[in-house]
C-alpha positions in Angstrom: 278.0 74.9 13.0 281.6 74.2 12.6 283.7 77.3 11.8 286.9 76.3 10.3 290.0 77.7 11.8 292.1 79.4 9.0 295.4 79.8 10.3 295.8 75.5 11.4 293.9 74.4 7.7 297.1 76.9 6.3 299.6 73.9 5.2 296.7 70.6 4.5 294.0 73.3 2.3 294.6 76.0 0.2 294.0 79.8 1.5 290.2 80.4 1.6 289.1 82.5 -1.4 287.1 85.8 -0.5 284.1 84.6 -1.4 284.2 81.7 1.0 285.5 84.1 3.7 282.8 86.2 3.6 280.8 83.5 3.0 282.4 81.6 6.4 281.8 85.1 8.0 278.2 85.9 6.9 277.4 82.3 8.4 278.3 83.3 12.2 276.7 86.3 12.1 273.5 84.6 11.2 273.5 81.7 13.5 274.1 83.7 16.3 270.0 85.0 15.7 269.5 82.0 13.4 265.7 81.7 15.0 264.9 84.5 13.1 266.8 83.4 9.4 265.4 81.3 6.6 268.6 79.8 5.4 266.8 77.8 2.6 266.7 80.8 0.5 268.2 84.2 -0.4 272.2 84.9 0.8 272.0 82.4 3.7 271.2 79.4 1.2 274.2 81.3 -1.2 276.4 81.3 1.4 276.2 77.5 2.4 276.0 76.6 -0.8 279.5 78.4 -1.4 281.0 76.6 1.9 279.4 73.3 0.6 281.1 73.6 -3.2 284.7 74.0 -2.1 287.0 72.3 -2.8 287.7 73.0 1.1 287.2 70.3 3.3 286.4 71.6 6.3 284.4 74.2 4.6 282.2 71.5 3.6 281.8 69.2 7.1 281.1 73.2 8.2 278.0 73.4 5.1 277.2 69.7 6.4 276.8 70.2 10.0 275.2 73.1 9.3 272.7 71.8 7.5 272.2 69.6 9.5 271.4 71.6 12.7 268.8 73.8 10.4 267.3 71.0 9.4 266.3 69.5 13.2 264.5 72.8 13.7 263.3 73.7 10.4 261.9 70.8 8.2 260.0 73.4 5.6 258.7 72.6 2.2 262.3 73.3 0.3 263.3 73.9 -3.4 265.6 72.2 -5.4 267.8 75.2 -4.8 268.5 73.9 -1.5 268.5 70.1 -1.9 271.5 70.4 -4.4 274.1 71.7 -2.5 273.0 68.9 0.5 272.6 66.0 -2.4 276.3 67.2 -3.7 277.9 67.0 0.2 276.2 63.1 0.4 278.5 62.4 -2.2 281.7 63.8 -0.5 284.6 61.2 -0.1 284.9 62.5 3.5 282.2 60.1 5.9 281.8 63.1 8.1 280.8 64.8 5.4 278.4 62.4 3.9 277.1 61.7 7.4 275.9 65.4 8.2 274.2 65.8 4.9 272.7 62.3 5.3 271.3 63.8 8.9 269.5 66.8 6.9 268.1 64.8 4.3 266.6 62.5 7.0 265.5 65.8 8.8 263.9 66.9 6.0 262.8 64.0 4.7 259.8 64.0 7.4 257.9 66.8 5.1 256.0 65.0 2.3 257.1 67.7 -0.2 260.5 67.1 0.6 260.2 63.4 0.2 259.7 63.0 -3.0 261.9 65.5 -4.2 264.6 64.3 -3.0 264.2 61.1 -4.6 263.0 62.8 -7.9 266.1 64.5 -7.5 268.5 61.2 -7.4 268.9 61.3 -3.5 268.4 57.1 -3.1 271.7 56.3 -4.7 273.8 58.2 -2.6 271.6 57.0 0.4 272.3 53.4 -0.8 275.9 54.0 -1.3 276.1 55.5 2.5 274.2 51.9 3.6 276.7 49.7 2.3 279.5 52.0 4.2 281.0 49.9 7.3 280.8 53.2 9.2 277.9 52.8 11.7 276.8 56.6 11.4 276.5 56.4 8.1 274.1 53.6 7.9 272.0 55.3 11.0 271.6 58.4 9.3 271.2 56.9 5.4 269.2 53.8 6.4 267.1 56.3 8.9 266.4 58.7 5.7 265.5 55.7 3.4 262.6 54.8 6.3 260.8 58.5 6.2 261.2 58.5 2.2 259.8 55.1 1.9 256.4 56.6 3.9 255.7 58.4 0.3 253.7 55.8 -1.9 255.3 57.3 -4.9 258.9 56.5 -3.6 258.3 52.8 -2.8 258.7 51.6 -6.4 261.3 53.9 -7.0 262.8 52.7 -3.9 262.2 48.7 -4.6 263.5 48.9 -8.1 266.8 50.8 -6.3 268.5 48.5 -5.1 267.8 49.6 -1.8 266.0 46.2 -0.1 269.0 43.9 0.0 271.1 46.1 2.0 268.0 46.5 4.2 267.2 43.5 4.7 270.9 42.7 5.7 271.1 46.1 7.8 268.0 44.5 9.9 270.6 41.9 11.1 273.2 44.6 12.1 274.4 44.5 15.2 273.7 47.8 16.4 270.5 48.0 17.4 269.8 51.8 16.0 270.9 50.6 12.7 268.6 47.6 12.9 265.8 49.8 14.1 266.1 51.9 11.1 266.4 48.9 8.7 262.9 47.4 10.2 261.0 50.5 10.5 262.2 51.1 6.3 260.7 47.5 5.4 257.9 48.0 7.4 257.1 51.2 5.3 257.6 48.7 2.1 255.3 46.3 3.3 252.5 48.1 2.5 251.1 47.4 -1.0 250.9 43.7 -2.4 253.5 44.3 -5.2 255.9 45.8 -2.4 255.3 43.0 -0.6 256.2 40.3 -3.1 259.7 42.5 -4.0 260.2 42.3 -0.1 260.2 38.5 -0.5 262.3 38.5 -3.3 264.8 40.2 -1.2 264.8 37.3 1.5 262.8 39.6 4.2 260.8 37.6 5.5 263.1 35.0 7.2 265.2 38.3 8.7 261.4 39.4 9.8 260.7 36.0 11.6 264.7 36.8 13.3 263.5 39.8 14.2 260.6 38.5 16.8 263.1 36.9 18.8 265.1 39.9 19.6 264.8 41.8 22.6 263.9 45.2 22.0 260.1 46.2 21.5 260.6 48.5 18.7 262.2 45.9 16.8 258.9 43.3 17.8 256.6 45.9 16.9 258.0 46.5 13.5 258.3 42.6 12.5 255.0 41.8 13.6 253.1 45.0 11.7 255.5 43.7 8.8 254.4 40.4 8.9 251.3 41.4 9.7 250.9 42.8 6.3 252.7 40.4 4.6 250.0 37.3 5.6 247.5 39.9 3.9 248.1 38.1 0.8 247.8 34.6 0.0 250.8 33.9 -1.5 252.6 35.5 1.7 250.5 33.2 4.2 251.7 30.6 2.2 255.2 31.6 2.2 255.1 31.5 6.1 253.5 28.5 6.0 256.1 26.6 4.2 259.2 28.2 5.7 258.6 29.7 9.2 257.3 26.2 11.4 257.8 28.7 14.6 256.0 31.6 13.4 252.9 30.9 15.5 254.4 30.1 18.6 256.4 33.0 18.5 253.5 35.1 18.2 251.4 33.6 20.6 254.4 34.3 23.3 254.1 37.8 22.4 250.3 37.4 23.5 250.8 36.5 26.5 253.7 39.0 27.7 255.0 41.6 25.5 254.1 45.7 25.0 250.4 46.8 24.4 251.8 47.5 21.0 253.4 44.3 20.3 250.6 42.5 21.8 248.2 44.2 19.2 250.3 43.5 16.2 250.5 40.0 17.1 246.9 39.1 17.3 246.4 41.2 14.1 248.9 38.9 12.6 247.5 35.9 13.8 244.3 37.1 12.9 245.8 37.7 9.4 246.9 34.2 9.2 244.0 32.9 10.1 242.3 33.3 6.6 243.4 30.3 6.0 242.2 27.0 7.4 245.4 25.6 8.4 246.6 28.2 10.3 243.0 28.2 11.9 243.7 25.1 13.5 247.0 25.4 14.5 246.5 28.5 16.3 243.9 26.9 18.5 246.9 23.5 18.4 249.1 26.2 20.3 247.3 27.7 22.9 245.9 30.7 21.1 242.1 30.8 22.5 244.6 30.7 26.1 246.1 33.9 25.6 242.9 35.5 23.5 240.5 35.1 26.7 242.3 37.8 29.0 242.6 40.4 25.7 238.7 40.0 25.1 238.6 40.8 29.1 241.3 43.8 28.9 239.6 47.7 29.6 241.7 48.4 26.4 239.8 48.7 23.6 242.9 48.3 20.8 243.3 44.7 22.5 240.1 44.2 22.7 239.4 44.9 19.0 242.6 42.6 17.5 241.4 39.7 19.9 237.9 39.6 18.7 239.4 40.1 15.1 241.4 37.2 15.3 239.0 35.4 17.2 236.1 35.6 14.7 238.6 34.3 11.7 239.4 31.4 14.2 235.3 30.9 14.8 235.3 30.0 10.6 236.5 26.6 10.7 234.3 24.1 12.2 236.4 22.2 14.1 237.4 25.0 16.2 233.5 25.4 17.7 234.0 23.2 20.4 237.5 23.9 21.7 236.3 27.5 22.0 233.2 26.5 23.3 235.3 24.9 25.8 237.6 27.5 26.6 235.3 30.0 28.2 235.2 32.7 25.8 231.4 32.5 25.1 230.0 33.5 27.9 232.8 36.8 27.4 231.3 37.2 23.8 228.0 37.6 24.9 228.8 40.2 27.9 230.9 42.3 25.5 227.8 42.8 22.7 226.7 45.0 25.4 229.6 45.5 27.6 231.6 47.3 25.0 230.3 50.4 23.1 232.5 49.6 20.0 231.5 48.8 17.1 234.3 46.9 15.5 234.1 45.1 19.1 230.6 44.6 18.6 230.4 43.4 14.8 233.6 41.1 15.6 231.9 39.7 18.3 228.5 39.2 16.6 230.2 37.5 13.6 232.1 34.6 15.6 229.0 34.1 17.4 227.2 33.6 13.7 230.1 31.6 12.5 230.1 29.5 15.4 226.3 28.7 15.7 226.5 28.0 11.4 229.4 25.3 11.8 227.5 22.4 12.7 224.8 20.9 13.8 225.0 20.7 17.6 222.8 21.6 20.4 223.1 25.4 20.5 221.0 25.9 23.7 224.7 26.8 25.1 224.4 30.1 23.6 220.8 30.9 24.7 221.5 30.0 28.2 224.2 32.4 27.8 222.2 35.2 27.3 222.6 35.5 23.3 219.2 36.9 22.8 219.1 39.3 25.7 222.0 41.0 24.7 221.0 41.5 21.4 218.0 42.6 22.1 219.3 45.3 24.3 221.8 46.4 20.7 219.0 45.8 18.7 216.4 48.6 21.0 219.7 51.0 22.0 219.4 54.5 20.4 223.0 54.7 20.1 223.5 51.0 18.3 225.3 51.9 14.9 223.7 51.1 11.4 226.3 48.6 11.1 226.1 47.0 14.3 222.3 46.3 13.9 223.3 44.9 9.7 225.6 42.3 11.7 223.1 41.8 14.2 220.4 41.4 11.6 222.4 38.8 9.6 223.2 37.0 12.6 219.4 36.2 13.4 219.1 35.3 9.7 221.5 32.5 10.8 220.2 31.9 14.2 216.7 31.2 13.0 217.9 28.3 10.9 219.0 26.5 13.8 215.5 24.7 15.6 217.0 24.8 19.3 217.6 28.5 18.9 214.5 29.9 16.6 212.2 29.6 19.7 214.3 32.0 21.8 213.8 34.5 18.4 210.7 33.7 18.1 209.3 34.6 22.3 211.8 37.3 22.4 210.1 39.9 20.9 212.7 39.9 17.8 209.6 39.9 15.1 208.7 43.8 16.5 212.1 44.6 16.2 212.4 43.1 12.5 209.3 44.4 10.8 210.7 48.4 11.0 213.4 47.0 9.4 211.8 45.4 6.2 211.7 49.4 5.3 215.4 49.5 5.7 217.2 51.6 3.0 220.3 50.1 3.8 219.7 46.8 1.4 221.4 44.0 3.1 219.8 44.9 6.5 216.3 44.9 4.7 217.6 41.5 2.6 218.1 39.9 5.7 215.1 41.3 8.6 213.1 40.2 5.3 214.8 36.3 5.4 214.6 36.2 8.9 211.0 36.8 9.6 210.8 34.1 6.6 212.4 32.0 8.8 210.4 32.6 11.5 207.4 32.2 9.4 208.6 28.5 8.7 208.3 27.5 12.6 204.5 29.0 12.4 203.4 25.7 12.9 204.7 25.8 16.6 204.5 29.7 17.2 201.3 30.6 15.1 200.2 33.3 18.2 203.2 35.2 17.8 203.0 35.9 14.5 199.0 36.4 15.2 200.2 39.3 16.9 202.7 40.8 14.7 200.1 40.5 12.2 199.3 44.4 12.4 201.9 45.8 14.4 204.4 47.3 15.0 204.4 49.9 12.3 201.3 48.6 10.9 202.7 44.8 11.3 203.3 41.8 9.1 200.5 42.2 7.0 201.5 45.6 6.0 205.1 44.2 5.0 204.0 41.6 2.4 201.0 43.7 0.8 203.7 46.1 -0.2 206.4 44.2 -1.1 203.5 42.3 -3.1 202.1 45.5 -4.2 202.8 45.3 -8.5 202.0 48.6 -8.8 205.5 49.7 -7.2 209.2 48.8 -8.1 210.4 46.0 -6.1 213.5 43.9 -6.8 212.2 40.5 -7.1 214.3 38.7 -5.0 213.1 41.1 -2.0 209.4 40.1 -3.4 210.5 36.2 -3.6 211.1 36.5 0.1 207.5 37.8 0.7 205.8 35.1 -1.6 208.2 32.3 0.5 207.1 34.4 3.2 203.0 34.0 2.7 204.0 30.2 1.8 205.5 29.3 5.5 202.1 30.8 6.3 199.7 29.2 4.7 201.5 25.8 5.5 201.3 26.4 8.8 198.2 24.8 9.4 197.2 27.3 11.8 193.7 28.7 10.8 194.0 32.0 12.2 197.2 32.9 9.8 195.5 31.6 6.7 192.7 33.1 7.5 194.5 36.6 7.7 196.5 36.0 4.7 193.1 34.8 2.7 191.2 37.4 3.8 193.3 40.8 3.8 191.9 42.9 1.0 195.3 42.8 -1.2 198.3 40.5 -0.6 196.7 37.1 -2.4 194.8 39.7 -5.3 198.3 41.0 -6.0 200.2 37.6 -5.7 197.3 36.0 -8.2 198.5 39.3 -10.6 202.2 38.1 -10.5 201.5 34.6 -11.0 199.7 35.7 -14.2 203.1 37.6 -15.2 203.7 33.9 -16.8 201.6 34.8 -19.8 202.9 38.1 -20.7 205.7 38.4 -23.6 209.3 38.6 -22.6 209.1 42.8 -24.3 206.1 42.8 -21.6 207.8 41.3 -18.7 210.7 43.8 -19.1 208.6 46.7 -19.3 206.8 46.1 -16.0 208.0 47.1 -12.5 210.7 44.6 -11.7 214.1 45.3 -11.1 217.1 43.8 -10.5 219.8 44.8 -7.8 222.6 44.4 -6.1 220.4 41.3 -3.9 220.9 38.9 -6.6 222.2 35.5 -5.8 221.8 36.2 -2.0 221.0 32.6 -0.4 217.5 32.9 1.6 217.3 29.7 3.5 217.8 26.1 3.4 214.1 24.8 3.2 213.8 27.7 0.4 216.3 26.1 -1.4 215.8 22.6 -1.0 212.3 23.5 -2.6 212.9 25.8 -5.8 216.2 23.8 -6.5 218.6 26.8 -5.1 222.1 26.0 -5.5 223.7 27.8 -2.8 227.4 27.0 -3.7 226.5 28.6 -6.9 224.4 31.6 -6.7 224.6 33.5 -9.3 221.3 33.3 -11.3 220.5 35.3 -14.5 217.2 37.3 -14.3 215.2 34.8 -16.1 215.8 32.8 -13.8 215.0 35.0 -10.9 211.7 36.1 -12.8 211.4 32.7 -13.5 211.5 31.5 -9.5 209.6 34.4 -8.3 206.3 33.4 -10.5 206.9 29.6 -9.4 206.7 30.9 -6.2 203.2 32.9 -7.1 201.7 30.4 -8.7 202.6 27.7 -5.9 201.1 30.2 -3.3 197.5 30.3 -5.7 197.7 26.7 -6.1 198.0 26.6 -2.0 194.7 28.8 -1.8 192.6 27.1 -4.5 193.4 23.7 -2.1 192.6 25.0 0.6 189.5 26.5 -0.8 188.4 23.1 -1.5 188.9 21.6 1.8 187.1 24.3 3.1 184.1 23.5 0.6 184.3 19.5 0.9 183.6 20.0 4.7 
């Protein structure tokens, strides 16, 4: 604390009054055992408060600096009572001045109380004032205080409609670096929430952002690429880089390749960002970015890790990307790291490029096989400590896989049918949606594999037979797209020509008695229909598979389906399946 010294203030400031004496005095007694005094209430806040109200002036760079010494140590929930007398010395004429209570607000400022009562208490204006100042302190200390207040959602409107993000943006330019720092890190803060975001634009940010990546320091990196990170969240912002920032991705590839941990993280999550769109899809893979991803998808660190196998899945969507990655190496590190890595954003990230990739086109995917694809699964798929959402992906994978005729025998003789049943009982929906569409599927290559699904026929768990008599079951609630996969299901079957499978599904005590009951459904009233067991759920319009729809006219561009007509396809389906068995009871008879 600065202690004024009377006798040389004697002929520029008037003789102190009393009460600022003992004021003045009061004040070195205390901070000489100020660890033990609350000076944010009680005498110790009166007698700043008296120091920072004079007319005085070095009674008020004294009330500053003392403020702002307190306030390094002691950042406290404080009351209005002791904001006001700091808010009044940010408005001094004297820089000093203005720069010491600046310091305490930004002190303070790190307390989420304190944040937004300084703002609800008219702190930005000052603040803003202080950033336009050509003193360099002053813009540290006022553009530093902006950045903690601009953490608090509630101050980012109050700070955007301010007037505050023009001088930011230009501060970001400044020369000196702290001053810069402080202007990044404060539109950083801004950059999260869309309508933020689109202010930020307004304010010509994003070009100064773009600036920013070609600067030296890291902090500076790290802040413009979590910025523009966020910013390519939306569309319009992808867009906007699009049009105006031709360098963006080779900048950010750079940072791939050498830069901090940090940096390196926000730049993949950036590219990966970007790559929502198809252009940026491709040109990311144009400038080397499958290069720099390989060694992050190899790195021990799973923060690296985790962005490169974000960014790489998004990449994985377009199809013209399958072979250049193919190409590049990386699939043989996908498949290690399904099992390599024990994290589950690694794993679901991994497991979804690997389903985007095998769903692009329709090329020989025995690459994927031979790369152990199915193994690794497998070992997810039987692992105790395998998340609920790691199997989903897994699940959903398969559902893909099985489409695909090079691949379905590898599901099909690798045991997957035993691990799928278990999981028709799912209560997790779209894991039981999809073990249900993938055994479908793997009911449609019967004609090849009729053996193994001989032997799934009663086990595990009671088997396949158990799984469509009680999905087929009317008795019992079922949501009839989950029981229009079981009919589809008993269909594959008895097309398979195989005479062991139709002689199961023909003979078992229930599942063709119940299907014969639902194909009668078509008779009853529409009151009828909605009184009996069916329900609807959150499965509508999921796509079950290609022969599926080419059969019952399935859209899948447009899913969405009323429940008449989801009523309507699953008693096709019945009746199709008795038609099937009348048929084939006649052949049976002719010979």
């Amino acid at each position: 604390m600065v202690i004024p010294d009377e006798g040389s203030s004697r002929e520029d400031e008037p003789l102190l009054a009393d009460k600022e004496l003992q004021a003045v005095n009061m004040l070195v007694d205390l901070f000489e055992r100020r660890a033990t005094v609350s000076f944010y209430e009680g005498e110790p806040l009166q007698a700043l408060s008296t120091l920072a109200y004079s007319d005085t002036y070095h009674l008020q760079l004294s009330a500053a600096t003392a403020f702002s010494e307190i306030s390094e140590m002691d950042t406290r929930p404080v009351t209005r009572e002791a904001l006001e007398p700091i808010l009044y010395l940010l408005q001094s004429a004297h820089i000093d001045v203005q720069h010491g209570a600046s310091a305490a607000l930004g002190n303070l400022a790190v307390n989420v109380e304190n944040k937004l009562l300084i703002v609800r208490m008219g702190g930005l204006e000052p603040l803003i004032r202080q950033m336009l100042s050509p003193n360099i302190d002053a813009q540290i200390n006022s553009v530093g205080c902006i950045t903690n207040l601009a953490t608090a959602e509630e101050n980012k409107m109050r700070i955007a409609k301010s007037g505050a993000l023009l001088p930011l943006t230009r501060l970001a330019r400044s020369r000196d670096l702290r001053v810069q720092r402080n202007a990044a890190g404060a539109l950083l803060n801004m950059t999260h929430s869309a309508e933020h975001r689109q202010q930020l634009i307004g304010a010509g940010a994003v070009p100064v952002l773009v600036e920013l990546l070609g600067e030296d320091d890291p902090e500076l990196q790290y802040y413009a690429t979590t910025a523009l990170s966020n910013i390519a969240v939306d569309d319009s912002g992808r867009q906007l880089l699009w049009d105006t920032q031709p360098g963006l991705i080779d900048a950010l590839v750079r940072f791939v390749d050498a830069s901090t941990i940090k940096v390196q993280c926000q730049a993949i999550l950036t590219l990966r960002n970007l790559a929502s769109d198809d252009q940026y899809q491709l040109q990311i893979v144009a400038h080397g970015g499958l290069d720099s991803l390989l060694p992050l998808l190899q790195s021990e660190y799973d923060p690296l890790i985790i962005s490169a196998a974000a960014c790489l899945r998004n990449l994985s969507i377009h199809p013209d990307n399958e072979q250049p990655i193919l190409h590049s190496g990386i699939l043989p590190c996908l498949v290690d790291l399904l099992t390599q890595s024990g994290n589950e954003e690694v794993q679901c990230h991994v497991i979804s490029a690997l389903r985007n990739l095998v769903a692009n086109n329709d090329a020989d995917k025995t690459p994927f096989a031979e790369a152990g694809l199915f193994d690794h699964m497998k070992a997810v798929l039987l692992s105790p400590d395998a998340s609920d959402n790691v199997v989903a992906e897994m699940v959903a994978a398969l559902n893909v896989f099985v489409l695909d005729d090079s691949l379905a025998p590898y599901i099909l003789d690798g045991g997957f049918l035993e691990l799928l049943i278990p999981l028709t009982r799912s209560p997790q929906v779209e894991l039981q949606y999809n073990a249900c569409v993938t055994i479908s599927g793997l009911a449609g290559k019967a004609g090849e594999a009729a053996d193994r699904l001989v032997q799934v026929w009663d086990r595990p768990d009671g088997g396949l037979q158990s799984y469509l008599a009680s999905f087929l079951a009317v008795d019992e609630g079922m949501d009839p797209v989950l029981r229009s996969i079981a009919l589809w299901t008993v269909t594959q079957l008895l097309e398979s020509n195989s005479p062991d499978l139709v002689n199961l599904v023909t003979s078992h005590p229930s599942i063709i008695k119940n299907i014969d009951k639902i194909a009668s459904i078509g008779s009853l009233s529409d009151s009828e229909l909605r009184n009996s067991a069916y329900t609807t759920d959150s499965l509508v319009g999921q796509r079950m598979s290609r022969a599926f729809d080419d059969a019952y006219g399935v859209d899948p561009e447009n899913p969405d389906e009323n429940d008449d007509d989801i009523y309507s396809r699953m008693i096709n389906l019945a009746q199709d399946v008795i038609s099937l068995v009348h048929n084939q009871d006649q052949d049976v008879w002719r010979h």
